[in-house]
C-alpha positions in Angstrom: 0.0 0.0 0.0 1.8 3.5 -1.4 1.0 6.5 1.0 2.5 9.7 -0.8 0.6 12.2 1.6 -0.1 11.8 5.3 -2.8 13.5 7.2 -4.2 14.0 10.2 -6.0 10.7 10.2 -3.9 8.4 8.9 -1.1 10.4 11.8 -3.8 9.3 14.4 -4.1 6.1 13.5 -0.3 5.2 13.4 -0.2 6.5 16.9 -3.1 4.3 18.4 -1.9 1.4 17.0 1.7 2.3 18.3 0.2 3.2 21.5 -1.6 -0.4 21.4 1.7 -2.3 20.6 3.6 -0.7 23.4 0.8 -1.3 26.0 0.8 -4.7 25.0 4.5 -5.0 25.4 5.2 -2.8 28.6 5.8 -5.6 30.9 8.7 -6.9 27.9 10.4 -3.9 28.0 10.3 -3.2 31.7 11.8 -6.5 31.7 14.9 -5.2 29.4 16.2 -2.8 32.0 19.6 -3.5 32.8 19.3 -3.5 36.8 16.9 -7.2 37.8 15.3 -5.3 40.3 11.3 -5.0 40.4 11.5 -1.5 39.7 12.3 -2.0 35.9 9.7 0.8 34.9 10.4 1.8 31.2 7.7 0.2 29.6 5.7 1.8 32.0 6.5 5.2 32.1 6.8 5.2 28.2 3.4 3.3 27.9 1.8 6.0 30.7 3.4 8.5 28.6 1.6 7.7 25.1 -1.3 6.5 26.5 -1.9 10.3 27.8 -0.9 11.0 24.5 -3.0 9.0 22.5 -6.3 10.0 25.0 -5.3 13.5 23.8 -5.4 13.2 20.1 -8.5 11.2 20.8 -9.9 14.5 22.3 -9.0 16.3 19.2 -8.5 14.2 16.3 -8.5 16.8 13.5 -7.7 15.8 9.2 -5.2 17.9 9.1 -1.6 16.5 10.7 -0.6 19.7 12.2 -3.1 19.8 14.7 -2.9 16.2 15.5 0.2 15.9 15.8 -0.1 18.9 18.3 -2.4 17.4 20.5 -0.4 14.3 20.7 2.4 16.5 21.6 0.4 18.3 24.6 -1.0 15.1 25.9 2.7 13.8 25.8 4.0 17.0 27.5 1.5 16.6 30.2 1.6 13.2 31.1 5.6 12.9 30.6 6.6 10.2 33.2 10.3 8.9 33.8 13.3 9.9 31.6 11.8 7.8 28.8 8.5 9.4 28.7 10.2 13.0 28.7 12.5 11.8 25.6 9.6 10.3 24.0 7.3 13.5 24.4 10.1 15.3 23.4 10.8 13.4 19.9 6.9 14.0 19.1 7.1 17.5 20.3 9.3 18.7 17.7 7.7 16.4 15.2 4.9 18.6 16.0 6.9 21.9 15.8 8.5 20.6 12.5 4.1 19.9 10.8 2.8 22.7 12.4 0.3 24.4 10.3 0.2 21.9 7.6 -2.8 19.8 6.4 -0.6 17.1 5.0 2.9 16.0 4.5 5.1 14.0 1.9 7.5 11.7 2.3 10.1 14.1 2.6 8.4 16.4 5.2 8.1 13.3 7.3 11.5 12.2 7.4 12.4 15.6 8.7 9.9 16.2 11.4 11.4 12.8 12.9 14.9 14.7 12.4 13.3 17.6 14.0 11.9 15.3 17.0 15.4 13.9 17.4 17.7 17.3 17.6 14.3 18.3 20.1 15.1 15.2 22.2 18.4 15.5 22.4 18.1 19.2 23.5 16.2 17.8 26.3 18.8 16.0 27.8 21.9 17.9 29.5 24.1 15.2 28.9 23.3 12.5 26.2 24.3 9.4 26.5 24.7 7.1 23.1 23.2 3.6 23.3 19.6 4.7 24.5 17.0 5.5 22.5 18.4 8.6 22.1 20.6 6.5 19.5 18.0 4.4 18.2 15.9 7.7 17.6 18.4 9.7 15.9 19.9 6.8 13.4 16.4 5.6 12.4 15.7 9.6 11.7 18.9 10.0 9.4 18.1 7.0 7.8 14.6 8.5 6.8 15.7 11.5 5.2 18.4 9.8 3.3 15.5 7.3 2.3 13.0 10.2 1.8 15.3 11.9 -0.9 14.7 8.7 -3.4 11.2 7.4 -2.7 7.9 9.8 -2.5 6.6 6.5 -0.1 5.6 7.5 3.7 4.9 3.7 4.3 8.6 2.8 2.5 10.2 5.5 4.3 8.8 4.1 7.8 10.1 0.5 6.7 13.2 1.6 6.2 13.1 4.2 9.4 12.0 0.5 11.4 14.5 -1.7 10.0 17.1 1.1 10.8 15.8 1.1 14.5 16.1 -2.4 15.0 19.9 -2.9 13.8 20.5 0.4 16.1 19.3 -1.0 18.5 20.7 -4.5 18.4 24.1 -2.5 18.4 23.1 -0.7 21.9 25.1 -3.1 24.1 28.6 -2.7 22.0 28.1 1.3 22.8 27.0 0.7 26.3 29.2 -1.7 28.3 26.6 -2.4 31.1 24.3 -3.6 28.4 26.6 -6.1 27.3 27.2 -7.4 30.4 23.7 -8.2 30.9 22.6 -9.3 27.8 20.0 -7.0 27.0 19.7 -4.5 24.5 18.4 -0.5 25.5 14.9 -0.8 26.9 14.0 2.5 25.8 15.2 2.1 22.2 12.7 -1.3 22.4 9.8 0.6 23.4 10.0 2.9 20.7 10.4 -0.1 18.2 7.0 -1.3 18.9 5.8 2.2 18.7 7.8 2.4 15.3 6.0 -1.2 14.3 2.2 0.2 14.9 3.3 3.1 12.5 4.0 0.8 10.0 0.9 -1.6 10.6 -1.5 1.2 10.4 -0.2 2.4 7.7 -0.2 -1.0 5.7 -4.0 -0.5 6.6 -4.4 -2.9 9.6 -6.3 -1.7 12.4 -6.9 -1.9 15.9 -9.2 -4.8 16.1 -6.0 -7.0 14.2 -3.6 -6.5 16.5 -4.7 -9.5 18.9 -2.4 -9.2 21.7 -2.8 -5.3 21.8 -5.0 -4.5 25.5 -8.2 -2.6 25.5 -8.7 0.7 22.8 -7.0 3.4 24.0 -10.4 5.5 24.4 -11.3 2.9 27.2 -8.5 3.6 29.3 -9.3 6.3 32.2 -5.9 8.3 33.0 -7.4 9.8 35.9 -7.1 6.5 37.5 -3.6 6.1 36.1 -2.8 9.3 37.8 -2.1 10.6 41.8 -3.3 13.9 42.5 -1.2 15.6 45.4 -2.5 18.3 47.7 -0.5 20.9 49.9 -1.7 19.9 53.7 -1.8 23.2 55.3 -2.0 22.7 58.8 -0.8 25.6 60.2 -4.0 28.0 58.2 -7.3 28.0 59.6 -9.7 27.1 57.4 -11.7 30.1 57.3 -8.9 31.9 56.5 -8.3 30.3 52.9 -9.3 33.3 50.5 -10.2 31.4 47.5 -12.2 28.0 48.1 -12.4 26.3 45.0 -9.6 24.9 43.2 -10.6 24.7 39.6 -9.4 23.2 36.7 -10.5 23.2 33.0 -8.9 23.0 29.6 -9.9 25.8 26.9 -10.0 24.5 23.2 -9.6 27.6 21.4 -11.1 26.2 17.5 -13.9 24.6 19.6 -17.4 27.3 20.0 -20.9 28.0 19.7 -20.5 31.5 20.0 -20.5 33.2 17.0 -18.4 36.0 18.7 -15.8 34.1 20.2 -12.9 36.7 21.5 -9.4 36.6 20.0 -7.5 34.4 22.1 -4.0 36.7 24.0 -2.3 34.7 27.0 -1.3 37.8 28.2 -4.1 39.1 28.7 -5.9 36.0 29.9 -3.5 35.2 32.6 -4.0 39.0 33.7 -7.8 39.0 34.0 -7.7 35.1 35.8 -4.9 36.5 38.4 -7.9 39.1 39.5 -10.4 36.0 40.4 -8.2 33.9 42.1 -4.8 32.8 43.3 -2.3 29.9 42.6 -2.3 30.7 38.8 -1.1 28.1 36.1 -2.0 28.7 32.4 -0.8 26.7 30.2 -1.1 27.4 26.3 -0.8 26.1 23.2 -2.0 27.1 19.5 -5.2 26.2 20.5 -5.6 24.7 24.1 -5.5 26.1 26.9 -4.9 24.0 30.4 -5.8 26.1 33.9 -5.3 25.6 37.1 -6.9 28.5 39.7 -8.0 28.7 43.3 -11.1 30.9 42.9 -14.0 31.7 44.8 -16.5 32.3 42.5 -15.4 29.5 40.1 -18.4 30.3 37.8 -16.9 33.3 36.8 -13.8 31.9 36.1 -15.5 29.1 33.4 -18.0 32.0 32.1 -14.8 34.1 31.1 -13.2 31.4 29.7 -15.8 30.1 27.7 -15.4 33.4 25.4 -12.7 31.8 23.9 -13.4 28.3 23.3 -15.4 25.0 24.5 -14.5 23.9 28.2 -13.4 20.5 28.5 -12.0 18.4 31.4 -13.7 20.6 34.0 -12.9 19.4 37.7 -13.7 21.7 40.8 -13.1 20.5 44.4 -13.9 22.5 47.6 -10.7 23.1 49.5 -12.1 24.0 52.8 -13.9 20.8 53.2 -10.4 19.3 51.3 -8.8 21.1 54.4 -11.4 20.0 56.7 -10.1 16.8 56.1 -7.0 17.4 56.6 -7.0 19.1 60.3 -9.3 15.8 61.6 -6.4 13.8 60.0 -4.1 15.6 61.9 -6.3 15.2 65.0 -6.2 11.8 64.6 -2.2 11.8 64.3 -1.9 13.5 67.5 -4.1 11.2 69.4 -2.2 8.1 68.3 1.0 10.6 69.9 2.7 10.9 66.2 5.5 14.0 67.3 4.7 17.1 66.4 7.8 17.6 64.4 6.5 15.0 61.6 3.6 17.5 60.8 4.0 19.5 57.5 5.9 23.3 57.9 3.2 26.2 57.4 3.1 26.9 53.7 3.6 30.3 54.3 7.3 31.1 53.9 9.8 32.2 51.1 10.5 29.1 50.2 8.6 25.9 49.4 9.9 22.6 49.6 8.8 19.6 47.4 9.9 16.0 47.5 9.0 12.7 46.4 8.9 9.3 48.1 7.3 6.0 48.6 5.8 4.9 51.7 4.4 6.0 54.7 7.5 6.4 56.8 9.5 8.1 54.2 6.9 10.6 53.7 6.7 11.6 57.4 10.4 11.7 57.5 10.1 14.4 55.0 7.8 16.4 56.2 9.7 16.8 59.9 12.4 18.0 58.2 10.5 20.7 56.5 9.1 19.6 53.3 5.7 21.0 52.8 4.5 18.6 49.9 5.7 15.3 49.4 4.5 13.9 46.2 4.1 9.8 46.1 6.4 7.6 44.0 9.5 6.3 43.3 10.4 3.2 42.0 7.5 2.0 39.5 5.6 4.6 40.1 7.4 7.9 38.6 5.8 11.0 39.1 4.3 12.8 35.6 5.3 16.3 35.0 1.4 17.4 35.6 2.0 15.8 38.9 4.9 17.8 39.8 3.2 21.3 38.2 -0.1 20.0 40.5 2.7 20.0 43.9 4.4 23.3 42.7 1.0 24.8 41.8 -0.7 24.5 45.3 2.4 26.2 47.1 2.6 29.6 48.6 6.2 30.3 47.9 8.3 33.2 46.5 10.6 30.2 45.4 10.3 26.2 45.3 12.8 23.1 45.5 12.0 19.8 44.5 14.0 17.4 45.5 12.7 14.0 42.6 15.0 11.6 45.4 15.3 9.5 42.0 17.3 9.2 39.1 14.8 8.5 36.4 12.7 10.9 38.4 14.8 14.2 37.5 14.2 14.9 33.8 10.2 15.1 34.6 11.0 17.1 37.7 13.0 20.2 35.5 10.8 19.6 32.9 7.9 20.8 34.9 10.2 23.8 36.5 10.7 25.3 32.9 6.8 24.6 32.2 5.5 26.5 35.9 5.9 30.2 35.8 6.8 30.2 39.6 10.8 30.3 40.4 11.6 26.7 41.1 14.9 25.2 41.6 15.1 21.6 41.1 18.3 19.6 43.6 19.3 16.8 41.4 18.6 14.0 44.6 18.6 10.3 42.6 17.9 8.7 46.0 15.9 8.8 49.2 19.1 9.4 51.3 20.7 11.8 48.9 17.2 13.9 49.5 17.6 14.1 52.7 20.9 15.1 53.0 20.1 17.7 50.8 17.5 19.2 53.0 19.9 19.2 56.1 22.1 21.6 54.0 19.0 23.6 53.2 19.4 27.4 55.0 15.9 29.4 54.6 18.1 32.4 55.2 19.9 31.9 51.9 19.3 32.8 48.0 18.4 29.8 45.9 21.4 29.6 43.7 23.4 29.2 47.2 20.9 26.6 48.5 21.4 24.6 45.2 25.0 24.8 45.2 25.1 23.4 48.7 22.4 21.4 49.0 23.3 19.7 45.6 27.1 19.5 46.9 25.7 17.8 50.3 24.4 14.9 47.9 27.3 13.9 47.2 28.9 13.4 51.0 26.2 10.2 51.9 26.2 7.1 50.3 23.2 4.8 49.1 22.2 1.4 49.5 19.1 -0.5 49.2 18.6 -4.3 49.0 15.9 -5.7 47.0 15.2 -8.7 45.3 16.2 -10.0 41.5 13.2 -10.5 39.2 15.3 -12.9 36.6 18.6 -14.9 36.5 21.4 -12.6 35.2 25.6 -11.7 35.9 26.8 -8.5 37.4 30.4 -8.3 37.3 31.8 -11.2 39.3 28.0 -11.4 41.3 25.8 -14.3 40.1 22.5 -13.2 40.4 19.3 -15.5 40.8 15.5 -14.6 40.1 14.1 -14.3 43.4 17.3 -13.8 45.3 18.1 -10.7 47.5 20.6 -8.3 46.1 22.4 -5.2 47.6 22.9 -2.4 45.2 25.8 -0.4 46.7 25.1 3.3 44.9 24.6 2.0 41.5 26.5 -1.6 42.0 25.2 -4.9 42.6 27.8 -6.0 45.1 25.8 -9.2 46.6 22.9 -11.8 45.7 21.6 -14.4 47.9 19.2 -16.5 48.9 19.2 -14.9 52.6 18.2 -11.3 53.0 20.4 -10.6 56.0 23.5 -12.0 54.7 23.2 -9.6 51.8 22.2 -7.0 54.1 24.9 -7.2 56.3 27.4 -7.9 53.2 26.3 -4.6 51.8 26.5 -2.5 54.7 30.5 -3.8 55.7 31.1 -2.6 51.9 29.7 0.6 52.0 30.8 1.2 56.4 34.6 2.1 56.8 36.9 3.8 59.1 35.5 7.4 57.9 31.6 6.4 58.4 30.3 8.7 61.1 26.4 7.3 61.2 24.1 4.8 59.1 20.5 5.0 58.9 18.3 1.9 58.3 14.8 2.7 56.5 12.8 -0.6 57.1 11.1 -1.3 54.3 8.2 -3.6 53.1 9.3 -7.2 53.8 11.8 -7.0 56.9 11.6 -6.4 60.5 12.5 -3.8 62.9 14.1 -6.9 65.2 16.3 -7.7 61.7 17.1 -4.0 61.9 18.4 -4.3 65.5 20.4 -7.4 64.3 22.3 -4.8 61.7 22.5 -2.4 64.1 24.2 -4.7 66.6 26.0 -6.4 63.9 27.7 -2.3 62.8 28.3 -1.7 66.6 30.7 -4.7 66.9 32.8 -4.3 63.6 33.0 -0.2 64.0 31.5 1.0 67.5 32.2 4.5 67.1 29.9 4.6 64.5 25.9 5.4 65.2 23.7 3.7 63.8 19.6 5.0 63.4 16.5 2.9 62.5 13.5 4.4 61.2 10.4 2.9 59.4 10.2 3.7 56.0 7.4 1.5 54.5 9.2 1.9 51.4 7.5 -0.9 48.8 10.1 -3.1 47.2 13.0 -2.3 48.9 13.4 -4.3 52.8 16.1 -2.3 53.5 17.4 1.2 52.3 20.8 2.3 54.0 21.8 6.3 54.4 26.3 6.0 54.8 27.8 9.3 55.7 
């Protein structure tokens, strides 16, 4: 079948069938990442990602490829989880840049807008590293455009832009050496293969219905339920002193009305008149959406103004005084069970705001005594989206934020929603739970931001991580043989132990990371251990280095028994 023009349609297709292929494979890439822990989250966070996507262009399918290429790009942007979610929302964010305005493109035009996605992607990252789908990405573009010069084809050109993919990405583990070592080639590059392969299926003219191990249609999947929403507990304000009662949300489609004098859309202007109804501003715009967040008190006003300028879509409006109701009997409740009056949240009222993210119960309330004032949930398997992290930074009272993400494939969503907020926010490159809190004991609210990130970001850097966990499939780290359903003990970023006994590896993990110069450890007890099995570390440190002090806290971290803070 010879496609010499693509549309709109024909776009949308290719992506739901791509977004199909990659839901039905998430679990097989997860499986791919190169660390055999149970956190492997690729597939995920890239399947999260398009899904939000593909619900997007579903919203506003349109014939002409500009604008639904666009939507795909803003649903990406939005629901951007993990690095892998950010790169892929990036590659289709300049594809959309590159077909903006255009009702169709050649063969030619769509080789470059894949060029154009790459060099966006790659912009993305601060420091790229080849062997990722980064690599897969950029090859399979070049190979395009050199195809696209001989052959007026879209479908040839994506054949050729597949098979170039594929042999990229075979090549991943002779570029990166930890590949190699595991056998496995880039799970990020695979995930964008079967996204690459529903291109080409739907444009061979299969559809949805004949791809038989593809999960539910994409317009049946609800990402409300996919997604955490994360509210600022504000203890320390009465109720009846919160202003503006109703946070409000809605999304403006600009080409979408009934009136026949629909205004002329200005942002400018926009976000001006919305400041005077409410507080905790976010506008959000494209060429024609508009995403707003608002805490109003006459949210009625807010949707009628709007509505001059487009349909209102997506309208969700929650009453924060009950919201913070709630929250005060919660806190109630905590004090009667005798929870210290330390682990309650910081008033929100201060220069700064403090944001960070964690897993578990424990963790969480370890946070907040140390003066974070919103602690947003995940972690490992469950990364944060960048709406998740402009929903945290949106319902602070701050002249300036921090957000400390506490995980490495956590950080590129985090910065990505600090250049998206128009509030000053100043994200600490944490890539662990202990590295985060370290950070925050270097944190001095007397100080300007750039100082607080230069020390707080230096402080990471004097504590040392480790966590065990256990191995999801047989593999070879190094000299360590690893076992599916063994522990392991990840020293930093090092496997440095597997066994079948959890406190062997435990304690053979802690006397590699302990020495001469270790001043305190803290154990985080985690889901699946003991605090007696943390008092049999702790007495197990004291004899091989007394001078050293050792802490126990409960985390409640999922997945991880033990996580251990060296400093």
């Amino acid at each position: 079948m010879v496609h010499t023009r693509l549309d709109g349609v024909l776009f949308s297709r290719m992506v739901y069938l791509g977004a199909r292929l990659l839901s039905s494979n998430a679990k097989v890439v997860d499986g791919l990442n190169v660390f055999p822990v149970p956190d492997g989250d690729t597939g995920t966070n890239m399947n999260l990602t398009l899904t939000s996507g593909a619900e997007e262009l579903a919203r506003k399918e349109s014939p002409k490829i500009g604008e639904s290429a666009a939507a795909l790009a803003r649903g990406l942007l939005m629901g951007a989880r993990g690095n892998s979610g950010v790169i892929l929302s990036q590659l289709f964010r300049g594809f959309s840049k590159a077909v903006n305005g255009k009702d169709e493109i050649n063969a030619r035009q769509f080789a470059e807008a894949l060029k154009a996605g790459v060099d966006s992607a790659y912009q993305a990252v601060m420091k790229p590293v080849e062997g990722t789908i980064l690599t897969v990405a950029r090859e399979a573009a070049e190979t395009a455009v050199r195809t696209a010069r001989t052959t007026d084809d879209v479908l040839f050109v994506m054949e050729r832009t597949y098979e170039q993919a594929q042999e990229t990405l075979l090549r991943t583990p002779d570029m990166l050496p930890v590949l190699k070592e595991v056998g496995v080639v880039d799970s990020g590059g695979q995930g964008l293969l079967f996204v690459y392969e529903g291109f080409i299926r739907a444009l061979r003219g299969e559809t949805a219905d004949q791809v038989k191990e593809a999960k539910p249609s994409i317009a049946s999947l609800d990402m409300e339920e996919l997604v955490h929403e994360h509210h600022n507990a504000q203890v320390h304000m009465k109720t009846e002193d919160i202003h503006f009662g109703y946070c409000t949300e809605f999304m403006v489609w600009l080409t979408h009305s009934t009136e026949a004098n629909k205004k002329p859309f200005s942002e400018a202007a926009f976000r001006t008149q919305l400041d005077q109804m409410g507080d905790s501003l976010l506008v959000i715009s494209d060429d024609d959406m508009v995403k707003v967040h608002i805490h109003a008190e006459h949210p009625g006003s807010v949707l009628q103004y709007a509505q001059q300028f487009g349909s209102l879509h997506r309208i969700k409006i929650e009453n924060m005084r009950e919201q913070h109701g709630n929250i005060l009997r919660e806190e109630e409740r905590k004090a009667a069970a005798q929870v210290p009056a330390e682990t309650a949240p910081a008033a929100a009222a201060q220069p700064y705001g403090l944001i960070a993210v964690a897993a578990g119960p424990g963790l969480a309330d370890i946070f907040r005594s140390m003066g974070v004032h919103v602690v947003v949930e995940g972690g490992q398997t469950m990364n944060p989206s960048t709406e998740d992290f402009l929903s945290a930074i949106d319902g602070l009272h701050a002249d300036e934020i921090i957000l400390l993400p506490n995980n490495s494939n956590i950080v590129m969503a985090a910065k990505q929603a600090a250049e998206l907020t128009d509030k000053s926010v100043t994200v600490v490159p944490s890539k662990s739970i202990p590295q985060g809190m370290a950070a925050l004991i270097a944190f001095n609210a007397g100080a300007s931001p750039e100082a607080n990130q230069q020390a707080m970001t230096a402080s990471i850097e004097q504590v040392k991580t480790g966590m065990v966990t256990h191995a999801v499939r047989d593999t070879k780290m190094g000299d360590v043989e690893i076992k599916q359903g063994d522990f392991i003990g990840i020293a930093e970023k090092e496997i440095v132990s597997s066994g079948p006994d959890m406190m062997a590896i435990a304690k053979e993990l802690l006397f590699q990371l302990v020495d001469d110069e270790t001043g305190i450890v803290t154990i985080f007890i985690g889901e699946g251990a003991e605090e007696n099995q943390a008092d049999e570390l702790a007495q197990a440190l004291d004899e091989a280095f007394p001078d050293v002090d050792v802490e126990i806290h409960e985390g409640g971290q999922p997945l991880y028994p033990f996580i251990f803070a060296v400093e």
